[in-house]
C-alpha positions, 0 to 999 in steps of 0.5 A: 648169439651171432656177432657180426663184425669184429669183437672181442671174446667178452662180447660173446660173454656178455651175449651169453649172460643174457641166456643165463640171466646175468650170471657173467661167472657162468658165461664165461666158463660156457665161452670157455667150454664151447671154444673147447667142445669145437676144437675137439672136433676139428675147428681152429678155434681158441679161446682168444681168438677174434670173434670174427676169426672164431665165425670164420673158423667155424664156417670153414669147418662146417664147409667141408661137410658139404658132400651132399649141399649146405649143412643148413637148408633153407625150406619155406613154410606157410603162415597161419596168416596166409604169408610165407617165412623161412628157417633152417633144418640141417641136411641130414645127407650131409649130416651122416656123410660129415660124421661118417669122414670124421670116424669115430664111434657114430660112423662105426656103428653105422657102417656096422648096422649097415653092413649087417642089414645086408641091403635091408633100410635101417629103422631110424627114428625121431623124437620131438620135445619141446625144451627151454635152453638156459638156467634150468633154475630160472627157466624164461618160457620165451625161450621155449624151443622145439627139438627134433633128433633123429636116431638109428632104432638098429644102434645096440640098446644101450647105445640108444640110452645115450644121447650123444646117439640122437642127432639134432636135425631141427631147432626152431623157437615155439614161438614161431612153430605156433606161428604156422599154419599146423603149428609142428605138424608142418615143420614134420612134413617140410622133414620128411619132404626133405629126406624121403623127397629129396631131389637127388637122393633116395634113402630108401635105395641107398646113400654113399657115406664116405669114412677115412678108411673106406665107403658104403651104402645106407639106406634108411627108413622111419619107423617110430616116431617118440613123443610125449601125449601133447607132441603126439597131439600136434604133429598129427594134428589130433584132438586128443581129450577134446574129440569124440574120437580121443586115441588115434589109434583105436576105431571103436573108443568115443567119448561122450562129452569126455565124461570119463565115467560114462566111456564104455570099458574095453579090455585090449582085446576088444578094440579095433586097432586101425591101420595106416591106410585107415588114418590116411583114409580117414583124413582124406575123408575130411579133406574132402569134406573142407568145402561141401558143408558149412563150417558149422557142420565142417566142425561136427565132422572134426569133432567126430572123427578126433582130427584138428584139419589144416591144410599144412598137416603132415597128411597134406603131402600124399607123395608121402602116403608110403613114408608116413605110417601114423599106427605103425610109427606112432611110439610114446615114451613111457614117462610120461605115458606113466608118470606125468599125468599117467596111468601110475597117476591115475592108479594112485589117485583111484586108489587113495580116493576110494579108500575113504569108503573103507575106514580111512578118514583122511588118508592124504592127511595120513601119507603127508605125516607117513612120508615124511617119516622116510629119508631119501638118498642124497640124490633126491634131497630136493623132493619133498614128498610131503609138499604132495599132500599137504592141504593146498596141493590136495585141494587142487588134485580134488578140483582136478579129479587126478592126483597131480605130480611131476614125473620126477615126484611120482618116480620117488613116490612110488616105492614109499607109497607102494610100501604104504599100500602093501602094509597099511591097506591090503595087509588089513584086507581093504580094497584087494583089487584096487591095491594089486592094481595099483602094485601091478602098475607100480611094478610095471614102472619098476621094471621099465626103470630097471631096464634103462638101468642095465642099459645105462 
């Protein structure tokens, strides 16, 4: 939304109705708003100001967090084409030194876990998603972007529920991530190069943060790396469900063909967690491999050992060998590793499908009359449970094998249809093991929301 020259306030108005496709009432209070947000941390800027004046305004105040170069950083990345294209990441140094010289909660909290660690690196974590910004009504996927924040694991818990805790180092538009060469995975490198290789600076020794009332050392390590399955899937460049070699993180589960049925059982116990230095090992091994065989045989070996090879990867930098730590770091949220397209999923529909051999003739004919029985609070009004189970939704489920829902539809789902279970099968004695199955995952859903519930 940069205007260059001069304007007037109603053409950045304008330039925001483009976002939120048209609707000039609502631009006008995002202005507003915006223009409120930025005075309330220290820029001269008003509503009616210039536009060029309110450019200049702004670009004074993010000058003076310059302690340790420019907020924004321009790094290069290579394009899937061969060419070279920049972007901007924000320089986290001067990110952390610019918060810490404002005070305020964030700089507190810092100095306090900083000062508690006596000397040991505080654990900082990154989470990534891919977001659309504007109407979420009328969401226009070109708009589609990748987010990356940034976090310190040391904050209380309740402290990490909020997301005014999570700094926003990257935003970069899908399209253009999809453009380079190893998609996110090479912006993730170009990150991690830029604050654990830094030129001058060294995080893991200690970075001077000035505060209005005094300075101190922090030093930072990461330790978790939050995403969902797909995120996880491209910065580590896996091949997910579509590799022999499905799970990152276990050496002894393969697939055959990716029939599910005929994938061996294991409890937890049985598998072979691998280490970092495995992962590393492992796709060394690969890289070597790039040039020996053909492509043919090149594509059995990715196939086989689960990786999508690039070049650009996140393990193309060895110099970051003792900085990334795939096992130790890799961390996935739990709604969706649950709820979208999860194991409360999957449980559900494993559970709903074998019933059919236990006297029920139809049970989603049966939950799409029962459901709609019950009335959800006022919050959940624009759920409509029954919608899950009416004849076109199921037959795509059947299609997929899976019982497809949204994370928002399986969370209000879960207690009518745990109730449902309770009374209506396992109390007439059917399917005992695949109903406390199902209540165990149920339950264990139950409790992660009432943990983020105290937290909040």
């Amino acid at each position: 939304m940069m205007v260059s020259g001069r304007g007037t306030v109603s053409d950045l108005v304008n330039r925001a109705a483009n976002m939120l496709d048209g609707d000039q009432e609502q631009a006008k209070w995002f202005v507003r708003g915006l223009s409120i947000d930025l005075q309330k941390v220290g820029v001269r800027h008003t509503y009616n100001m210039d536009l060029e004046d309110q450019f200049e305004a702004t670009r004074s105040y993010l000058s003076k967090k310059e302690a340790y170069g420019p907020l924004f950083e321009q790094h290069e990345a290579k394009t899937s084409a061969g060419g070279i294209v920049t972007f901007l990441l924000v320089n986290v140094f001067s990110l952390l030194d610019g918060i810490c010289r404002s005070g305020g909660a964030f700089y507190k909290l810092l100095q306090a876990c900083a000062s508690k660690a006596a000397g040991r690196p505080l654990r900082f974590a990154l989470y990534s998603d891919e977001v659309i910004p504007g109407n979420v009504l009328s969401a226009r996927t070109s708009r589609k972007s990748w987010c990356v924040y940034m976090s310190c694991v040391d904050f209380p818990p309740q402290v990490l529920a909020m997301e005014e805790a999570w700094l926003t180092i990257a935003l970069l538009r899908s399209s253009f991530v999809a453009s380079l060469e190893g998609s996110i995975s090479q912006i993730f490198k170009i990150i991690f190069r830029s604050i654990f290789l830094h030129a001058k600076q060294d995080p893991t020794t200690g970075v001077w943060m000035q505060g209005p009332d005094g300075g101190f050392h922090v030093s930072f390590m990461p330790s978790m790396i939050i995403q969902d399955g797909a995120a996880h899937k491209f910065v580590w460049t896996v091949k997910g469900d579509s590799g022999c070699k499905y799970c990152l993180l276990c050496g002894n589960q393969r697939a055959d063909n990716r029939n599910e049925e005929r994938i061996a059982k294991h409890s937890y116990a049985d598998l072979r967690l691998v280490s970092d230095d495995d992962i590393w090992d492992s796709w060394s091994r690969l890289s070597d491999q790039r040039g020996r065989c053909s492509q043919k045989d090149f594509g059995l070996w990715q196939q086989a050992t689960g990786w999508t090879y690039s070049s650009e990867s996140i393990f193309s930098e060895p110099l970051l060998k003792n900085v990334i730590r795939p096992a130790s770091m890799f961390v996935h949220d739990w709604m969706h590793c649950c709820l979208s397209n999860g194991t409360l999923s999957d449980s559900t529909w494993l559970l709903l499908t074998a019933t059919k051999d236990h006297g029920f003739k139809d049970v989603f004919v049966t939950l799409e009359k029962y459901v709609d029985l019950w009335t959800l609070p006022a919050s959940f009004a624009h759920i409509k449970l029954k919608l899950l189970f009416e004849n076109k939704r199921m037959k795509s489920c059947k299609d997929a094998g899976k019982f497809k829902t949204t994370a928002s539809e399986m969370l209000t789902l879960n207690p009518v249809l745990a109730f449902f279970v309770r009374t209506c099968i396992l109390a007439k004695g059917f399917l005992a093991s695949e109903c406390r199955a199902f209540l165990q995952m149920s339950f264990m859903v139950e409790l992660l929301q009432a943990v983020m519930a105290m937290l909040l």
